[in-house]
N, C-alpha and C positions, 0 to 999 in steps of 0.2 A: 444360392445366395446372391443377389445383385441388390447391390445398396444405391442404386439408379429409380429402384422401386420409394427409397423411406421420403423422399422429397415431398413426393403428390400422395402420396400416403399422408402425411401433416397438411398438405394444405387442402386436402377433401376431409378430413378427421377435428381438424382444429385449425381453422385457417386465421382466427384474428390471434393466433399468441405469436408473441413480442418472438422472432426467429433468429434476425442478424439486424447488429448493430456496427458503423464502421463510421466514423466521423458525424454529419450530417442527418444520415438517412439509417430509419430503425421501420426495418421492414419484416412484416409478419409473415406469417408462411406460405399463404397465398400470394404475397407479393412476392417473394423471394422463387418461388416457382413458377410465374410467370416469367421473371428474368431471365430466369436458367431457360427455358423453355426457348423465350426468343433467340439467346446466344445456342442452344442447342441446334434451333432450326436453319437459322444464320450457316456455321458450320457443314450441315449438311447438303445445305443449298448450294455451298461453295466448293463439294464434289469431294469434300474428304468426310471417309465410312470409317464402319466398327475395325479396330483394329492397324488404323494408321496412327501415325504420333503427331502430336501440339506439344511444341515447347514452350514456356513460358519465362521470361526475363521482366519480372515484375516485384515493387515493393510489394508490404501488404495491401491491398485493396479491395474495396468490391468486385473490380472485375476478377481476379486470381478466385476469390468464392466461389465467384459464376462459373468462371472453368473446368472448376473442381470439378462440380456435382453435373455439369455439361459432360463430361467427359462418362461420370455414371451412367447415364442415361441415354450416351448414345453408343458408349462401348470405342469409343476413340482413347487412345491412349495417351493419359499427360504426365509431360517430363517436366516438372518444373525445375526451374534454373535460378542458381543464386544470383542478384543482383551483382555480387561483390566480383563475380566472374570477368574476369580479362578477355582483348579479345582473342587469345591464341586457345586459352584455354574454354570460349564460348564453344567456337568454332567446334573443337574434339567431340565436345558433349554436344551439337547439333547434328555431326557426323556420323558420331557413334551409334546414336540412338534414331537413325535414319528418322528425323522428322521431317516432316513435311508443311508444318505451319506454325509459324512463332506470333507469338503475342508477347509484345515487349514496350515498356515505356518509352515515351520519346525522347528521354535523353540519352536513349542508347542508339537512337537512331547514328549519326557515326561510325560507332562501333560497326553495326549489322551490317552499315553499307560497305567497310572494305573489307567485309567477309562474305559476302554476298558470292561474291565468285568463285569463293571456293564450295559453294554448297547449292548446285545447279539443281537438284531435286526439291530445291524453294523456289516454288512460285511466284511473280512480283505482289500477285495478289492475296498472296500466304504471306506474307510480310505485314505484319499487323501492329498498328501504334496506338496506343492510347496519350492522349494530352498533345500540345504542339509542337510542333517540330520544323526548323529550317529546309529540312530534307525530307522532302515529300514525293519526288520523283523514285516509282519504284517500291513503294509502299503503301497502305490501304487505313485512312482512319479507323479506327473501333467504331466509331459513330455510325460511320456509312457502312460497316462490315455489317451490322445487325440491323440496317434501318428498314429493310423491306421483309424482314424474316415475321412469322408466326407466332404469335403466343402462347400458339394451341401444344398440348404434348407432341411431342417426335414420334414418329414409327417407332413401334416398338423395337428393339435392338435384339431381342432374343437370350439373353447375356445368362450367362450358369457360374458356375462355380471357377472353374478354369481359365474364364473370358482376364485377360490382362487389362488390369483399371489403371495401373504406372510404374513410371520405371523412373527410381530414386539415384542419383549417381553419390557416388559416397565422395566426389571432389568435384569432379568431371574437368580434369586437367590434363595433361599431355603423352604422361608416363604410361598409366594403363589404368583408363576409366570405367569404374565397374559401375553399371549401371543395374541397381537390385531390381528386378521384377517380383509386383506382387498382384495376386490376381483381387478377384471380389471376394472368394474366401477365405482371402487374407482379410483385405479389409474389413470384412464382416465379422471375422472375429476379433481389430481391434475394436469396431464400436461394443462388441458384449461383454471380453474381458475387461474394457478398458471401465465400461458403465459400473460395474460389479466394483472393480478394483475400485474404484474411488467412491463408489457411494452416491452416486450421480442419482435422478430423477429426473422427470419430466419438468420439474419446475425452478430443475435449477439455473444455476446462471455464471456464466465461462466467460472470465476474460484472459485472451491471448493477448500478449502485446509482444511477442518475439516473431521471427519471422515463420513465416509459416511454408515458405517452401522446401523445409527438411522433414523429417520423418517425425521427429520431436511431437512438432506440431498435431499430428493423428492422433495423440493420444487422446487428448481433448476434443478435437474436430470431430472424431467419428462416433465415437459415444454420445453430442451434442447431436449429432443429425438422427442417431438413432433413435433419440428417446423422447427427439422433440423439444429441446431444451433452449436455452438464448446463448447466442454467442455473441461474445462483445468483440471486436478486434479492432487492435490500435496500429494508425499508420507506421509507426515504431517504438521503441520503449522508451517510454520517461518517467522516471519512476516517481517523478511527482501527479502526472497524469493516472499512472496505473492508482497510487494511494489516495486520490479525488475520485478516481471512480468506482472501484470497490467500495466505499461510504456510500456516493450518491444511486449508484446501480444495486445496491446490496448483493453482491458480486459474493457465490460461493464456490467455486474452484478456480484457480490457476495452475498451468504449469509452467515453470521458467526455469533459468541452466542458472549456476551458483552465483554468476555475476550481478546477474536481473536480481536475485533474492537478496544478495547483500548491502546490493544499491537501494533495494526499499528501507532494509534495516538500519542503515547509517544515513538515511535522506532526514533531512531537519522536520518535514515535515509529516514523519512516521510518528504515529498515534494509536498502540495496538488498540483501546480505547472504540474505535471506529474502523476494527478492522471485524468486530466480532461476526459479523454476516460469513467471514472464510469457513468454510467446514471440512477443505484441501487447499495446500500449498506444496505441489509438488513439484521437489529436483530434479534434474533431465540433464545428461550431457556431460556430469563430473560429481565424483561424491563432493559437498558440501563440507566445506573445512568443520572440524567438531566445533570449531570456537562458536560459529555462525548455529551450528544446531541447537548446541546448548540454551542459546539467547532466545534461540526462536520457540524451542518446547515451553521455555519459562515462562515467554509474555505474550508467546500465542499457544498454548497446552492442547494436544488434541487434533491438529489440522497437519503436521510435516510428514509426509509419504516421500521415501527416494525410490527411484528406478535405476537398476542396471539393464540394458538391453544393447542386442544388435538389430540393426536394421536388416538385417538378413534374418531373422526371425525365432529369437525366444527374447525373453525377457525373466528378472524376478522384482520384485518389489516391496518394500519395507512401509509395512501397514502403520497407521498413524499409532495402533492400541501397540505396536510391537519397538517404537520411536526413540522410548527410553530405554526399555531394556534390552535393547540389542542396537546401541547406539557404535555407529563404525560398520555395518554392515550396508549391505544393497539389500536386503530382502530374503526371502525366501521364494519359489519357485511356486508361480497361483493354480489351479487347477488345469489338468491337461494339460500343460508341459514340463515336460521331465530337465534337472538340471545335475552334472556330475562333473568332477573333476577329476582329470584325467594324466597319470606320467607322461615319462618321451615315447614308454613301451606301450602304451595301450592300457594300461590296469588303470585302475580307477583307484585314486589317491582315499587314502584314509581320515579322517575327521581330524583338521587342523594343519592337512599337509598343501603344501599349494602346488598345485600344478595347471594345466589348461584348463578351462572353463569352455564346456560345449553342452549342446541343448539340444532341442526336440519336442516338436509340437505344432498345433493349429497357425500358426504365425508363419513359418517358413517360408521364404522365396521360393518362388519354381527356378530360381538360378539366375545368376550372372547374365547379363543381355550378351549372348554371342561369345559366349566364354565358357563352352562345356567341361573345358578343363580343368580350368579353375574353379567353377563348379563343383566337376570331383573331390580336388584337393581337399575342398571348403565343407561339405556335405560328406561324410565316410560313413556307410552303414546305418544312413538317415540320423547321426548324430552332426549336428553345425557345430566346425570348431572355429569358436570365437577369435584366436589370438592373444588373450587377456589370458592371464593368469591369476588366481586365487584360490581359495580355500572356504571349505560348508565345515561349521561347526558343527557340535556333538547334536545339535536343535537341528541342522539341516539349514542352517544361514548363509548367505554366502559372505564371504567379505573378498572385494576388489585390488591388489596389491599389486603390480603391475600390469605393461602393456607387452605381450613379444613384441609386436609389428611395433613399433615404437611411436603407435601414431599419437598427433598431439590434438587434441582437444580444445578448441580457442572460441569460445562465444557461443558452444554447444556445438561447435563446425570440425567435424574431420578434420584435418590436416598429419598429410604425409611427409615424414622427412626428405624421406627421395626426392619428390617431385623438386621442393626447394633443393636439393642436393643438386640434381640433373640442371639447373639453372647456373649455379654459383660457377660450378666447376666448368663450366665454359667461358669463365673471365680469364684472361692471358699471363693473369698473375698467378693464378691460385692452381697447385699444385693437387692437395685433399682438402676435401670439406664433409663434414659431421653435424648434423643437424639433428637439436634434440629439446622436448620442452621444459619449460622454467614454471613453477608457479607463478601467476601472475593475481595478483588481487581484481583487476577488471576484467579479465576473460578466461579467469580458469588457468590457463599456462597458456606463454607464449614461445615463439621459436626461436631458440639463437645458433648464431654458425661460428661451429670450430673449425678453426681453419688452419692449413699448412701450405705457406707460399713457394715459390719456386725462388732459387737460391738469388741475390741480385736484386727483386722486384723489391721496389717500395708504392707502399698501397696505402693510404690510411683507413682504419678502422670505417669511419663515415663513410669515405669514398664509396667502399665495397658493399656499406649499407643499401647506401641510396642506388646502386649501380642495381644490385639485387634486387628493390622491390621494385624499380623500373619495369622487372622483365619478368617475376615470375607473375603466375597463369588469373589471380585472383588477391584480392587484400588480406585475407586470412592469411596467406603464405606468408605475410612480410615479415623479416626480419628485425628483431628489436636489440641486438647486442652481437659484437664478432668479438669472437676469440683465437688467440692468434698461439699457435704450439708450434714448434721445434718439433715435439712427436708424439702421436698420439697414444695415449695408453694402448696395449693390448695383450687377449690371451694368447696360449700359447699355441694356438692355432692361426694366431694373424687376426682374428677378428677384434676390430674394433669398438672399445668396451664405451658404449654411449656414457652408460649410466655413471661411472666414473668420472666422467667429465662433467656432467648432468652435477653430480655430489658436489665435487669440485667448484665450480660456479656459483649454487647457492650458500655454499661454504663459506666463501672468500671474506 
């Protein structure tokens, strides 16, 4: 399975249909594989082969499109990299994931350059910009990178099942960044499961307006490349944009995280009325508060699918015909992979009991990039154990009710306590700190720190705010609230009982 193949597959089979649309330029599949082709031969001409890595530090755009499918096609491995990344915590995820060539906008130019010397296996001419920049010593425009390269297709790359197409970091911050590797038979079974799951066709038509360099994003993306279908992609979300275009584009699937959906639902200029072209609206990233479901079955009936998944590999998904009557649920587990819930001892919990949630199936990582142990820990006996805890009703439902790892969910975006933790605790005031998420109506939950200062110090609240999001790795980590304790709850084993505090604060 190489999905480097379905590009020129469309553009020999059906080259004038409507491919990718991104701002300005709405190019058909023949044009859309020319591009890729020139940035494919670009790349190659510049001495990086199958199986080296390109990072990417880019909003959404055309160029991140082209890399994608550049990267199918020649078998070079792409890491793409969240904008929102800082530079301590760029740095780690460039390191880690031994890349050898970045393509990054140029208002990161800065950044890149006083990290530059810490990542001597980049090339000055692997330093890649798109848009203008003050600092151009040491760096290579996007313009000039592809200006003498070929249109024609690339050597063939050879690529099978096992070939590694990317390596997804689930922060890529300072603590310990896991970088998920998934091959083309990954990817190849999210374009068939994902086609099927949603009902997709050849003639439909996908707008993304969230970022697309997380995993989220593939749900959509791969099933669209597969079946030959229109991708719409917005430079970022506006949800009065995303509600003008689905009208004028007759726009029939989306996927967004709970924020994007709510923000179309309360935007003045929502009119289910002229939404009727949707035939999916799927949730990604955090179950979907019931209030928002409710409203959305009612005055759009028919189109709300949620997903629980790990990006390390299984998922279930809550079909639109299943929407009502098992309202509060993730889904059920789709064909070919297996889902169970499991005690502390190994037995597999009974209908209605909750325990770990681990999976099994077509989707799985070949593991942790350079992390065989953690690997293990993660993978037992070819079951992935997620760290989520819940419960499969008598139907085989799952429903999602906690996190163990206590990770927090912000904008569809991982975020780890620790990591914020490993920051705080290096102020000269702060004794302990506990960091845990809050619902938040704009991104799902955000993260706040409880804190325990050292006897003496005075800090104020703000101070230690703003002191903290100075320094941690990335903007999703910032903190929106401190909490100041005498002492923190705990069991009777000394552990530090988040969720209590967690109670506590939304309580207040």
């Amino acid at each position: 399975m190489n999905i480097g193949s379905l590009l020129p597959r469309h553009a020999r089979y059906r080259p004038e249909h409507l491919a990718f649309v991104v701002g300005k330029e709405r190019l058909n599949f023949l044009e859309l594989n020319s591009r890729v082709n020139r940035l494919s031969n670009a790349l190659l001409d510049s001495g990086i082969r199958k199986g080296q890595k390109m990072a990417t530090v880019l909003p959404n755009c055309e160029e991140l499109m082209l890399l994608y499918w550049a990267a199918a096609k020649t078998g070079i491995v792409i890491v793409p990299g969240s904008p929102l990344l800082q530079a301590s915590g760029l740095a780690t995820l460039l390191r880690d994931s031994d890349t050898e060539v970045v393509f990054a906008d140029a208002e990161f130019a800065e950044t890149l350059n006083n990290i530059k010397n810490e990542l001597p296996a980049i090339q000055d001419e692997h330093w890649i910009l798109l848009g203008e920049s003050k600092i151009n010593s040491g760096f290579k425009k996007y313009s000039d990178f592809i200006a003498e390269a070929s249109k024609d297709e690339p050597p063939d790359a050879q690529l099978c099942d096992d070939d590694v197409y990317n390596i997804m970091y689930s922060s890529g911050t300072t603590g310990a960044p896991k970088g998920i590797v998934h091959t083309h038979y990954v990817r190849a079974n999210y374009c068939t499961h994902f086609a099927s799951a949603w009902r997709m066709t050849p003639e439909s038509i996908v707008l993304h307006a969230g970022a697309i360099v997380f995993n989220g994003a593939m749900l959509d993306l791969m099933p669209w490349m597969f079946l030959g279908a229109t991708y719409i992609l917005h430079h970022y979300f506006d949800a009065g944009a995303v509600l003008a275009a689905v009208e004028k584009e007759k726009v029939t699937h989306m996927v967004m995280v709970p924020a994007q959906i709510t923000a179309l639902l309360n935007h003045p200029d929502f009119d289910a009325e002229k939404l009727r072209s949707l035939e999916m609206l799927q949730n990604v990233g955090a179950p979907l508060l019931l209030e928002y479901k409710h409203k959305l079955n009612e005055i759009l009936p028919g189109i709300f699918y949620e997903l629980y998944g790990v990006t390390e590999g299984f998922f279930s998904h809550l079909d639109r015909d299943d929407a009502l009557r098992k309202v509060g649920s993730v889904g059920a587990a789709p064909p070919f992979i297996d889902i169970k819930v499991l005690r502390e001892n190994g037995e597999e919990c009974k209908a209605g009991e909750v325990g770990e949630i681990c999976g099994r199936g077509p989707m799985m990582m070949s593991g942790y990039y350079k992390q065989p142990e953690l690997t293990k820990k993660t993978i037992v006996k070819g079951w992935l154990h997620s760290g989520d805890l819940g419960y499969l009703d008598e139907d085989g439902f799952l429903f999602l009710v906690d996190r163990v790892k206590d990770m927090i969910i912000s904008g569809g975006v991982n975020v780890f306590p620790k990591d914020i933790e490993e920051v705080i605790i290096q102020h000269p005031a702060v004794a302990e700190v506990s960091v845990f998420g809050v619902p938040d109506k704009k991104w799902g939950e955000t993260p706040i720190a409880a804190i325990i200062f050292h006897h003496a110090q005075k800090l104020s609240q703000d101070e230690l705010i703003k002191w903290t999001n100075e320094r941690v790795d990335a903007k999703f980590q910032r903190i929106a609230a401190v909490v100041i304790y005498d002492s923190f709850p705990r069991n009777v084993a000394g552990k530090t009982l988040k969720r209590e505090m967690r109670d506590s604060y939304i309580n207040k």
